[in-house]
N, C-alpha and C positions, 0 to 999 in steps of 0.2 A: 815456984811451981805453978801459982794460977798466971805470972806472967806468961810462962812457956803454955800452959793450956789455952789462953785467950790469945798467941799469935797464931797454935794451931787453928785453931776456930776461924779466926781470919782467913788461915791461908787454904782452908776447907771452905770459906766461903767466895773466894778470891776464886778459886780453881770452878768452886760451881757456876758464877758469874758469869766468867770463860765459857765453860760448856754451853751455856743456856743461850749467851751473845754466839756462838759459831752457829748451836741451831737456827736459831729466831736468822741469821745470815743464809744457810743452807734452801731457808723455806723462802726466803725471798726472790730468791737465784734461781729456783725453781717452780717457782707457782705460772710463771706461764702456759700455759697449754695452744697447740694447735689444732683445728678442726677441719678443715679443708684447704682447699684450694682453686681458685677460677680463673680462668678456662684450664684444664689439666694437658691441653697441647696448645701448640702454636708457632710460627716462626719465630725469627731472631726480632729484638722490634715488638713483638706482643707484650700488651699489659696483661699483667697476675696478679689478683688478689689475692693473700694468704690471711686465711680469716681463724681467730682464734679470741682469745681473754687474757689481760693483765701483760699486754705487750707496753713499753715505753714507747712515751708519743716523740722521742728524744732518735730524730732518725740514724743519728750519731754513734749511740747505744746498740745498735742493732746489726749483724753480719748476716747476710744471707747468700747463698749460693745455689746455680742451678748445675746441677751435674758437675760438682766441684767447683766454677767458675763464678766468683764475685759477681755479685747484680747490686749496680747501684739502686736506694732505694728513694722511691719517690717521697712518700707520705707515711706516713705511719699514728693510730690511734691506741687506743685501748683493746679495740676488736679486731685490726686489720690493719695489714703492710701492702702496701703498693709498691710494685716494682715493674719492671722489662726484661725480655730476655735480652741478655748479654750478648755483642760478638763472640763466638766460638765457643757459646754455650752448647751440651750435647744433650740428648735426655736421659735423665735420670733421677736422684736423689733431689727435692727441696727443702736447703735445712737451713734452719732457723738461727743462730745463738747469742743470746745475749749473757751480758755478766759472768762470760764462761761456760754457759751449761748450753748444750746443741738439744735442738729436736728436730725432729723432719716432719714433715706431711705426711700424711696419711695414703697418698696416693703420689708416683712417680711422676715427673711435668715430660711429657714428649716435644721436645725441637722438630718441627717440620721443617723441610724445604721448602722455598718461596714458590707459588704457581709460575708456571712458566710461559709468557703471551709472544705469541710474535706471528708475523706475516709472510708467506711463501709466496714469492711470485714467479709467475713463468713456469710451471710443475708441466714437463712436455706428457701427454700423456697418447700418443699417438695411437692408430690400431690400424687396419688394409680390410676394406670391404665397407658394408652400410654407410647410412648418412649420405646416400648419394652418391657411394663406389659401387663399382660394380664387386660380386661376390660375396661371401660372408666374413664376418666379421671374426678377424683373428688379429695376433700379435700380441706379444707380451704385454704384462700389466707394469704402470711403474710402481713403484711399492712406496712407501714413507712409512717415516719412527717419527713419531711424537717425541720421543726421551731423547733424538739428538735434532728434532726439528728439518727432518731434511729427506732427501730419497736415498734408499736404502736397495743393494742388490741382496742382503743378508735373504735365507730362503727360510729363516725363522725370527729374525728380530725386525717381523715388517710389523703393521698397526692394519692400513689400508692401503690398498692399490687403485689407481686409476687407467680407464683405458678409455679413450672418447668418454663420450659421457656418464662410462658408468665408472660406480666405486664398490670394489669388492671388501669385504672384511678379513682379515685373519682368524677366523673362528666359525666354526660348520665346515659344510663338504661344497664341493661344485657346481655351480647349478646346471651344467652343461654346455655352458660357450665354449670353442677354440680357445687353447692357451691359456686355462686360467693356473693363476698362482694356487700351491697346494697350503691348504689351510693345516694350520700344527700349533695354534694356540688360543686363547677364548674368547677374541675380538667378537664385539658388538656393536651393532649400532639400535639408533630412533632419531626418527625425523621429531621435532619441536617447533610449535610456532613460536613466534615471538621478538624480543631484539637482543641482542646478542649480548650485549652488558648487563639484560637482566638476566637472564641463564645462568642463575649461579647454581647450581647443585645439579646431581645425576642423581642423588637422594631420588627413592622413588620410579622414577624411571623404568618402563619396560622395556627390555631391550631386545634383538631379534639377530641372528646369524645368519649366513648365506644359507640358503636351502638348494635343495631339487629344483631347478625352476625359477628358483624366486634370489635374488638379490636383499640382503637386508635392507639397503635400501631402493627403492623400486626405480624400475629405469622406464625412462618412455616420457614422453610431456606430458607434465601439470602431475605425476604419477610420485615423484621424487623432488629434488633438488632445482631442477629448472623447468622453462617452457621453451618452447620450439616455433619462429613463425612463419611457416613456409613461403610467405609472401616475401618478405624483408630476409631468409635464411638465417636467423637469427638465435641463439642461443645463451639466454639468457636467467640466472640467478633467479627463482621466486622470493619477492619480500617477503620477510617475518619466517623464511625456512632456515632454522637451526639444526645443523647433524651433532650428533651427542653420539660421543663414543665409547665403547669399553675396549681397553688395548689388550694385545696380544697376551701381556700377563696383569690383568684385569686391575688395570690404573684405568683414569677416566680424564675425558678432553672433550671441547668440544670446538665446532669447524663453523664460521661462517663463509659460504663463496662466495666473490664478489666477482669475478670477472671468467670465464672461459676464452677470454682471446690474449693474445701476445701485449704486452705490456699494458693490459688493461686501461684499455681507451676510454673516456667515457664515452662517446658513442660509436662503440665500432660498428664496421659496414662487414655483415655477413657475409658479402659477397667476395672480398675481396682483402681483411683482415685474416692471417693465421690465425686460426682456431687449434683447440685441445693445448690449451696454455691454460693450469688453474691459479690465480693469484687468489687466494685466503688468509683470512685470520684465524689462529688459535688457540687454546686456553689448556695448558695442560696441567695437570694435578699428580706431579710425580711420589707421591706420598700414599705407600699403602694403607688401603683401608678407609680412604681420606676420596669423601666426594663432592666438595667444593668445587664451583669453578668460578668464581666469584672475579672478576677482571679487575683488574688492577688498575 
């Protein structure tokens, strides 16, 4: 009888042993915590810090994903996992799991789209009358989308329009010239001094719409975008003039001009060079909400 009492005892003590070894396992499995995450958006390609306590510096150990999608991970401490976003990562969820047991961050990671750069050359932008025609100044405006980089006849998915030297916006009313395109969405502009790679943000920025009268940005020389020199007839880009844009559905870009003549000469002869050709660069930020323009 005390035989059979001292295996019970054992096998009560055998069972509790068990118990106490799967907790003291449980707490281990799970004492990690997370606390944030940095930068909480970004394209494919961005570094993320996930910063928390009692992460393994073992980067082997460690499974992370963004929006379901495996992200290899750089570094890893006690405080904080370094990774990238993945190709064909989406936004969403950032979770964590090691040893079996998942956590996420506290806040969702957003995937942006990459900025969009590129250069438009030869933009005909024709018009019949001023600048030395006889009569007023008419003819259609050409229109451009920033979103496919290009001239646009669409009579709602324009950004801005050009007609000779002027640039109307998609957003306000008429100012009153012959033939202008009808405005039907939020477009913006402001003129910016400066050089064109350092323009990174629209952050801040006042912006202004076509008005009564008034073009958002002002036409006439030295008034806007260029100068005029009637001697040489010449029409020519002001340095350090940056046009900053708000688009039709209030994305943001910005424009440097470089040339008003046909394949952008460097010294064209006003006299005798086609003119109302814009060749430009631009930066565009197709990502709502998002007003970087930071060139690439």
């Amino acid at each position: 009888m005390k035989t059979l009492f001292k295996l019970s005892s054992l096998f009560l003590l055998l069972v509790a042993f068990v118990a106490c070894s799967d907790d003291d396992n449980d707490e281990v499995t799970t004492q990690f915590a997370i606390t944030s995450i940095t930068p909480e958006s970004g394209p494919v390609g961005t570094e993320i810090t996930v910063r928390g306590s009692n992460f393994p510096s073992d980067v082997s150990a460690i499974n992370l994903t963004i929006g379901g999608v495996p992200a290899t991970i750089t570094s890893a401490t006690s405080t904080q996992i370094v990774t990238s976003v993945p190709a064909g990562a989406t936004s969403g969820t950032v979770s964590v799991t090691i040893d079996g047991v998942s956590q996420s961050t506290p806040t969702s990671f957003t995937v942006l789209s990459d900025l969009v750069s590129g250069t438009v050359e030869n933009l005909f932008a024709p018009q019949t009358g001023g600048q030395g025609e006889e009569g007023e100044i008419s003819g259609e405006f050409t229109k451009f989308s920033f979103a496919t980089g290009a001239e646009t006849t669409s009579d709602t998915d324009w950004d801005i329009a050009f007609r000779g030297t002027t640039i109307a916006v998609n957003g306000g009313v008429a100012t009153g010239t012959n033939d202008e395109p009808t405005r039907n969405g939020d477009a913006a502009a402001v003129i910016v001094e400066g050089i064109f790679s350092e323009i990174n943000s629209a952050d801040g920025l006042t912006f202004a719409q076509d008005a009564d009268a008034a073009f958002a940005i002002p036409t006439g020389s030295n008034n806007g975008w260029y100068n005029y020199n009637f001697m040489t007839n010449l029409i020519t880009p002001i340095p350090g003039v940056i046009l900053v844009f708000r688009t039709h559905d209030g994305l943001f870009a910005k424009v440097e001009i470089l040339s008003y003549y046909e394949d952008a000469p460097a010294n064209p002869d006003g006299f005798n060079d086609p003119s109302r050709y814009y060749t430009f660069n631009y930066v565009f930020n197709p990502n709502e909400g998002e007003t970087s323009l930071a060139s690439n």
